[in-house]
N, C-alpha and C positions, 0 to 999 in steps of 0.2 A: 531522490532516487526512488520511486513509484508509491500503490501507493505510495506508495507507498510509495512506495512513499518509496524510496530507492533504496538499495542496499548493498554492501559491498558485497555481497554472497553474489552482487550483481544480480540483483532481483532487475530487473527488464522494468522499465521502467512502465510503464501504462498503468504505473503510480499508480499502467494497470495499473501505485509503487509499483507491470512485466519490465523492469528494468532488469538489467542484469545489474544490479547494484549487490556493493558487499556489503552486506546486513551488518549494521550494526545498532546500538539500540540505547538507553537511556540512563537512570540512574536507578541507584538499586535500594531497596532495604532489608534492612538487616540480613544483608550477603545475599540478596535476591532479586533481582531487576522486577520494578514492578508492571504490572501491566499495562498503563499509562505507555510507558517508556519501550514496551513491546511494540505496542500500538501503533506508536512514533516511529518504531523502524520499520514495521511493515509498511506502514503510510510509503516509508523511504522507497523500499525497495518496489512496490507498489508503482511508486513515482518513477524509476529509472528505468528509461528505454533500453538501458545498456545491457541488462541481461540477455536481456533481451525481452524488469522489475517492474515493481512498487513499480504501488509503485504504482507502479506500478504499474504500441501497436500499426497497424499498416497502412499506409497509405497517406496522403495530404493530410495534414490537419483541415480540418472540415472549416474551421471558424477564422483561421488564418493563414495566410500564405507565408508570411514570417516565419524565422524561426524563436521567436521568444512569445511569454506570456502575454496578453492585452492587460492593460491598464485603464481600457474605457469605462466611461461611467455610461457608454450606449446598453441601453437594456435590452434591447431589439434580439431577439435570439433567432441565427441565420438558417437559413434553407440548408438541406444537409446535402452532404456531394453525392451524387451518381456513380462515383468514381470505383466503389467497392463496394463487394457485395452482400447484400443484407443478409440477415440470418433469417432463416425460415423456422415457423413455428413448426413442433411436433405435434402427430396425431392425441388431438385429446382425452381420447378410450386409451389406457394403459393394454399392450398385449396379452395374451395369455401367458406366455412367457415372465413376466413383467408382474403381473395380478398375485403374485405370491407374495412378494416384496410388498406392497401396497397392502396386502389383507394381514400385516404383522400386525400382534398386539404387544407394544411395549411394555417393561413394568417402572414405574417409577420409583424408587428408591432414596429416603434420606441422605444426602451428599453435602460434604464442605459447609457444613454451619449454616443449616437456613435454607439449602436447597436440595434438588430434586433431580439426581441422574438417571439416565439409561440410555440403552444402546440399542440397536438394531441391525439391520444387515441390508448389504446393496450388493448388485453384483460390482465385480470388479470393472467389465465391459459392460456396458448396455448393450454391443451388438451380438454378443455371445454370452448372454445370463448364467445358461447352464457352466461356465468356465471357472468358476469360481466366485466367492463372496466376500468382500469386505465389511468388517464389524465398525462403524462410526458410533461414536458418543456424545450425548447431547445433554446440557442440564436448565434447568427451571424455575423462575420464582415466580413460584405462584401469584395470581391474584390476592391483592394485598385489600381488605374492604375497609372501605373510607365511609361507608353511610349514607349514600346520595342516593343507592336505590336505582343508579345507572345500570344499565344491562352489559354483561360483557361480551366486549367486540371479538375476543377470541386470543389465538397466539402473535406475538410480537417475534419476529426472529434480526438478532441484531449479528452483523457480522463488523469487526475489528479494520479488516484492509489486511494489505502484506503485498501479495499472497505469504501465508505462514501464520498471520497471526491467531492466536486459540480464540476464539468467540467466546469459549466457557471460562478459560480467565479473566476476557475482558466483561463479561455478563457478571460475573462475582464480586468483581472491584468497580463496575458504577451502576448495578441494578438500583442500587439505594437513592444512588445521585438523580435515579429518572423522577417526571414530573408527577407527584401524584397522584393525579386525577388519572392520570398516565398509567398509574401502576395498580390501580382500581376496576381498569376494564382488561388491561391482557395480561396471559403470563410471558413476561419476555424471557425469550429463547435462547441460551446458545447453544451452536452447533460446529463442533469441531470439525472442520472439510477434510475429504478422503486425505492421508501423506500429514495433517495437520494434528499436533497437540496431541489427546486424546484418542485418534481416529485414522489406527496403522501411522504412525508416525515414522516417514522416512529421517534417513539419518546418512553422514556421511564422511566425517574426517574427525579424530579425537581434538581435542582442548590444543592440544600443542602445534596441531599441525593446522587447524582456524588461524593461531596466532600467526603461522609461519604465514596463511592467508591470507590476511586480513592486514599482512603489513609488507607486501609484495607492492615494489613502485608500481604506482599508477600514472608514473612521468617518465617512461623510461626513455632515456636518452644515446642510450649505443644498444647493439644489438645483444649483446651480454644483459643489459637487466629487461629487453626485451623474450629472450629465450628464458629466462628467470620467470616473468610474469606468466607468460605461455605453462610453464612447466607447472605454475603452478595452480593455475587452470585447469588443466591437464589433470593432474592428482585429484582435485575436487571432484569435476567428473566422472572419473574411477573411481572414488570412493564412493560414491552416489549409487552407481551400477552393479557394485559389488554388496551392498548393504540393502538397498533398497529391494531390490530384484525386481521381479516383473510389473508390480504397481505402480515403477518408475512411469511406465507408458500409459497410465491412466490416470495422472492428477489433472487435466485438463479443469478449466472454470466451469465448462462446457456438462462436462461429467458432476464437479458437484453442485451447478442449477440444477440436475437433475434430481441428487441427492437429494436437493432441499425441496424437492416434488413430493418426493416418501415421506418424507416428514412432516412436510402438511397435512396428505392423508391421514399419516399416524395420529397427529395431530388431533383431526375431525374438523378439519378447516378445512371450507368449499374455495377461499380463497387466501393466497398468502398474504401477509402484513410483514413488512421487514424494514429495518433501518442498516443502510452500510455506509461503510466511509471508506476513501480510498478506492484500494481495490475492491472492496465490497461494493464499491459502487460498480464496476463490472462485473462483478457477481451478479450483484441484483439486476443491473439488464438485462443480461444473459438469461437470466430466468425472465421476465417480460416476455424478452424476445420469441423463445422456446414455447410459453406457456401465457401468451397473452392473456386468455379465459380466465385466469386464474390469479389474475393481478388483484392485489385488495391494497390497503394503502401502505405504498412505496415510496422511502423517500433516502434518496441518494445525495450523500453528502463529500464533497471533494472528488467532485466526479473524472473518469477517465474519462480516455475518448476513445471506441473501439474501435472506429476509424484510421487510425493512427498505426504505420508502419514500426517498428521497433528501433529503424534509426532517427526514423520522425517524431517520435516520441521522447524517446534519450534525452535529442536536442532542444527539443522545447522545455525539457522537463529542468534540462541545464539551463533554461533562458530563464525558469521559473526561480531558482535557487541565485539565482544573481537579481533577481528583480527583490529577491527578501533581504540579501543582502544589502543592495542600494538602502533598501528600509532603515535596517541594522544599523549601516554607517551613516545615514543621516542622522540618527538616534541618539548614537554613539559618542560623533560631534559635538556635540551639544551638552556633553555629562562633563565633570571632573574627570570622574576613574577612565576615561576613557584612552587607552594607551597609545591611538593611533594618530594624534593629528587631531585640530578643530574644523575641519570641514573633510565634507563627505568625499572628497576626492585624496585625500591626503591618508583617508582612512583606509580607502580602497587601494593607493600605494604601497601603503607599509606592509598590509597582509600580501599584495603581491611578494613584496620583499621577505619577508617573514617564511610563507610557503616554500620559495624558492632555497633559502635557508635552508630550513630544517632536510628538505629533499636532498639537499648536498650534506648536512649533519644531522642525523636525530640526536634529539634532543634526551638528554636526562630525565627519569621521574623518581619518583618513591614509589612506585610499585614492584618489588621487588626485583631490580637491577633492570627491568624492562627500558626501554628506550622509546619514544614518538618518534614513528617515521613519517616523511611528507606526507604519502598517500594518510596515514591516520590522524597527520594535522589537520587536512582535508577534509575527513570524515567526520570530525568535532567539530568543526565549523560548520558543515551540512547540518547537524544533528540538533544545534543550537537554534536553527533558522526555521525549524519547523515550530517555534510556537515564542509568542514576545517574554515568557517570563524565563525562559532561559537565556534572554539578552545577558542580564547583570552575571551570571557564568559565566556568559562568552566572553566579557570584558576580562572578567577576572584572569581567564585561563590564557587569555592571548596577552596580558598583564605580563603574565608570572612566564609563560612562551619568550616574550621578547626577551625577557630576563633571562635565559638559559635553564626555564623548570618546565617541561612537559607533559607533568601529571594533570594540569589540568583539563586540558586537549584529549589527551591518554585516557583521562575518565569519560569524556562525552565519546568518545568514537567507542570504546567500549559498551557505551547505554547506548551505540545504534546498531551496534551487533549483538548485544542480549549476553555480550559474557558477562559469566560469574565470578566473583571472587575465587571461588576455585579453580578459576580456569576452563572451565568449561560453555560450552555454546547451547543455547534452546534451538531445539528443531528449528524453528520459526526460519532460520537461516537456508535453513536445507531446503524446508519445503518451496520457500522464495523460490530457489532457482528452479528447483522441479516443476513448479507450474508457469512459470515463465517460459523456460523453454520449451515447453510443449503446445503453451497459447500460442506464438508469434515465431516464424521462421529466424534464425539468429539473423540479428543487424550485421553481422558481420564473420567473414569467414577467414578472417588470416589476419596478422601484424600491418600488413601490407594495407589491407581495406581500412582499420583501422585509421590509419598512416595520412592515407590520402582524407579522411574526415573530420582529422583532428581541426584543421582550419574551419570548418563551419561550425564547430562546437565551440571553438574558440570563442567565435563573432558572436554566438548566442549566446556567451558565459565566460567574460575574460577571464575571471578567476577560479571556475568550475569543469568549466568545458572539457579541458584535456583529460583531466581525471576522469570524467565520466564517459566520453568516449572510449577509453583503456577498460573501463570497469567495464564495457559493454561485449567484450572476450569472451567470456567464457560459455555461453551457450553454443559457440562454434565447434563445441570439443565435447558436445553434450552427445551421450551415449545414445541416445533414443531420438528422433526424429518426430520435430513438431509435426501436429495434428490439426490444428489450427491456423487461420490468419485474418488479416486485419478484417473487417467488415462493419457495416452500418447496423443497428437496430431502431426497429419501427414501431413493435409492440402495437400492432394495430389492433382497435378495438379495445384494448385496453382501461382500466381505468387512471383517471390522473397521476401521475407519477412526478413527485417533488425531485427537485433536482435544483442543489443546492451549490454553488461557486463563490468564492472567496476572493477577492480582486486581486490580494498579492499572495496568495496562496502559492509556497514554496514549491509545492511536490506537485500536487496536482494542477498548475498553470488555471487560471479564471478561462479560458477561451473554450479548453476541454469539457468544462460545464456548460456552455453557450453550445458548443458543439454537439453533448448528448441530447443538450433538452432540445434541440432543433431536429434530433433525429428520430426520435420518441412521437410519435404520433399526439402521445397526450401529455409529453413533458409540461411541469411549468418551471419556469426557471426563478431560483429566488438567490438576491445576489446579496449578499453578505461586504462591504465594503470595507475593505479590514485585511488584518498581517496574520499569519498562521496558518497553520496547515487545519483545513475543516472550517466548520461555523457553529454547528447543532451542538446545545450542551457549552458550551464555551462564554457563556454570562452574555448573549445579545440576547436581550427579553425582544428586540422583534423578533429575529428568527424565531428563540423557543418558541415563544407566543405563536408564530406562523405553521410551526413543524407541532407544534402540540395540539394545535388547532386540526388541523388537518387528521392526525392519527385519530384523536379525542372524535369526530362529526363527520368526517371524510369532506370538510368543504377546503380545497386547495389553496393558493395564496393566488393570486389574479397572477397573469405570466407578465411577468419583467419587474416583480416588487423587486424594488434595493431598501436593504436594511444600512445603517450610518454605525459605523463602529463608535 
């Protein structure tokens, strides 16, 4: 579910996670979802075209006509389609309008054990500066000196995916994990995007009425839990419009590439350097595209495809979550604990069976008298498939599921919505939908469209499809009227720009990456052959080696390296 990564908030999937996916999110500690698991749901919501998420857009898929993920090992990265239209770069002199914003001097301040906040100000419109200003926050770890006497390359700005996900929590919990030499020449950035985290954070339904969300059928079968869903669609986006206010119509990706303009400036960086994943990685084109000039090394990991209409997105992103699955139950197979059957077909039966189940009964947990319902059996098993060490989870909790226990389903769908133990939701959810729908026109305008789509979702995702088609509602009922739509980037003139694909990559489909980097003037494509959502950072010393090489000297990886998981 997009990025990000999809999410049931119905992050749109373009895995952007612009799914309309209901965010849900990972595991927690000590009573607090870490960021890891944030991460993971933005990737969700990122990935889901259904938001319209994660996730995480319009048009053909560029790299295939199909509607599921490739599984080729052709490395050949294709000619990109004429079909939609490319994004035009901005004038590179900032206006005079505009020259205020860019001549701020930030102050850095001691922050969270080790690091280094501050804030700034953007206006809210770029086409109307004088209308008002928004205050974003951004924080820093410094360069770290290792002794080699290398010069430093400047700032690093990493972005998480989602859209929703905080950059500055995710910069907190793996600045440490970067590669040294790495962490020797920049300071790597985060920056929390306008509506996100830290940086005017939209917001939009309490702890009780998410839950009532977030466990609304995503199968609905008469028109009663049909007008149920709707309604409760419905509520989300008045609550958005009513909390949010007028910022609602300015979280565009569009608007914070620009964002991340000023901050370079602020910065003292002639050129940006950023690492994204997921949606980040529509991030970071989006900025290419806008500010070619100013590309320094870029490298997009679990990429989108901006290409990509929002119902063509959804569906492939569903083709993607059924190709991780296949992964799963061949895996599965093959184990003891394995609850479903010894072969992969038998495996992929019983959760048919199972699903079906629970959506007729939710199931029991121990979370305080709570129940699994289908749509958030659903959602656990999505949530699981974004990365292989939640396999032995997934066994367990679909274990203790067949058995008549819930809880352990009940906890993954929860860690891909980011609730708390106390019942409450992290923006991250909100923000999902709010830039989803504002990037991509809604996939869909009625029960009725929905209706007639659910069979090609199907095709693309026997055991995912229909959920995520449902989950692709609610930007239909979205207060504000997208600004955006599907289009190509070319980033001409640019410098190289890494662009990293995963073969069974859940949320972000592998073709999406063949897709960008073919659209990318100076993409190169580096393919990761392997299960999980992402590559970079994930224990393949080729990639690292290839993406740290590149940051570290700016020499690219030759186009079409395949890394061997």
């Amino acid at each position: 579910m997009r990025d990000f990564g999809w999410v049931r908030v119905r992050v749109r999937v373009r895995v952007r996670v612009r799914v309309r996916v209901r965010v849900r999110g990972r595991g927690r500690v000590q009573g607090r979802v870490p960021v890891w698991a944030r991460v993971a749901a933005v990737a969700l919501a990122t990935g889901l075209v259904a938001v319209s998420a994660g996730g995480c857009s319009g048009g053909p898929s560029v790299a295939s006509g199909g509607p599921g993920p490739s599984d080729s090992t052709d490395s050949a990265v294709p000619d990109a389609t004429p079909a939609v239209t490319p994004l035009d770069p901005l004038p590179t002199a900032a206006t005079a309008a505009l020259a205020p914003y860019y001549a701020q001097r930030p102050t850095w301040q001691p922050c969270d054990g080790g690091f280094e906040c501050t804030t700034f100000r953007v206006p809210m419109d770029y086409d109307r500066p004088g209308d008002g200003d928004l205050t974003l926050s951004a924080a820093r770890a410094a360069v770290e000196a290792a002794g080699s006497g290398d010069p430093r390359v400047g700032s690093l700005l990493l972005n998480p995916g989602g859209p929703g996900g905080s950059a500055i929590e995710y910069l907190e919990a793996i600045a440490r994990t970067y590669d040294r030499a790495v962490r020797a020449r920049y300071d790597l950035v985060g920056l929390d995007p306008r509506g996100v985290g830290r940086s005017n954070p939209v917001s939009c339904l309490s702890g009780d009425r998410m839950d009532a969300f977030t466990s609304a059928d995503l199968a609905p079968g008469d028109q009663r839990a049909i007008d149920a869903l709707v309604a409760a669609d419905k509520e989300f986006a008045e609550g958005c419009r009513k909390q949010a206010g007028p910022v609602l119509g300015h979280l565009s990706t569009v608007e914070a590439a620009r964002d991340m303009d000023v901050l370079r400036a602020l910065l003292g960086d002639e050129r940006l350097n950023f690492v994204g994943k997921s949606y980040g990685t529509f991030l970071g084109a989006t900025y290419a595209g806008l500010f070619p000039s100013r590309v320094g090394r870029v490298v997009l990991d679990g990429a989108m495809d901006p290409a990509l209409d929002s119902v063509t997105g959804n569906r492939t992103q569903a083709g993607g979550f059924e190709t991780a699955w296949a992964a799963f139950a061949k895996d599965c197979a093959k184990r003891e604990d394995c609850p479903f059957g010894r072969t992969e077909q038998q495996v992929g039966e019983q959760l048919t069976a199972l699903l079906a189940a629970v959506h007729a009964n939710p199931l029991r947990s121990s979370d305080h008298g709570r129940r699994l319902t289908g749509s958030q059996a659903t959602t656990g098993v999505v949530q699981a498939l974004y990365a292989e060490f939640l396999w032995p989870e997934l066994r367990t909790a679909l274990s203790d599921a067949k058995a008549g226990d819930g809880t352990g389903l009940l906890k993954l769908s929860d860690a891909y919505y980011g609730r708390e133990a106390d019942g409450s939701y992290p923006n991250m959810m909100f923000a999902n939908a709010a830039v989803n729908c504002l990037d991509l026109p809604a996939p869909f305008r009625s029960p009725e469209d929905v209706q007639r789509a659910v069979p090609d979702f199907e095709r693309a995702s026997p055991h995912f499809g229909r959920d995520i088609a449902w989950m692709a509602l609610t930007c239909a009922y979205w207060p504000v009227r997208a600004t955006g739509a599907a289009h190509t980037i070319r980033a001409a003139g640019a410098a190289p720009i890494v662009v990293v694909g995963t073969t069974r990559d859940p949320a972000t489909p592998y073709d999406w990456a063949r897709s960008l980097a073919g659209q990318l003037e100076s993409g190169r494509l580096l393919t990761y052959d392997g299960d999980g959502h992402t590559a970079y950072g994930r224990r393949s010393t080729c990639v690292d080696g290839a993406v740290n090489r590149f940051l570290l000297t700016g020499e690219a990886p030759e186009q079409g390296r395949r890394c061997d998981s």
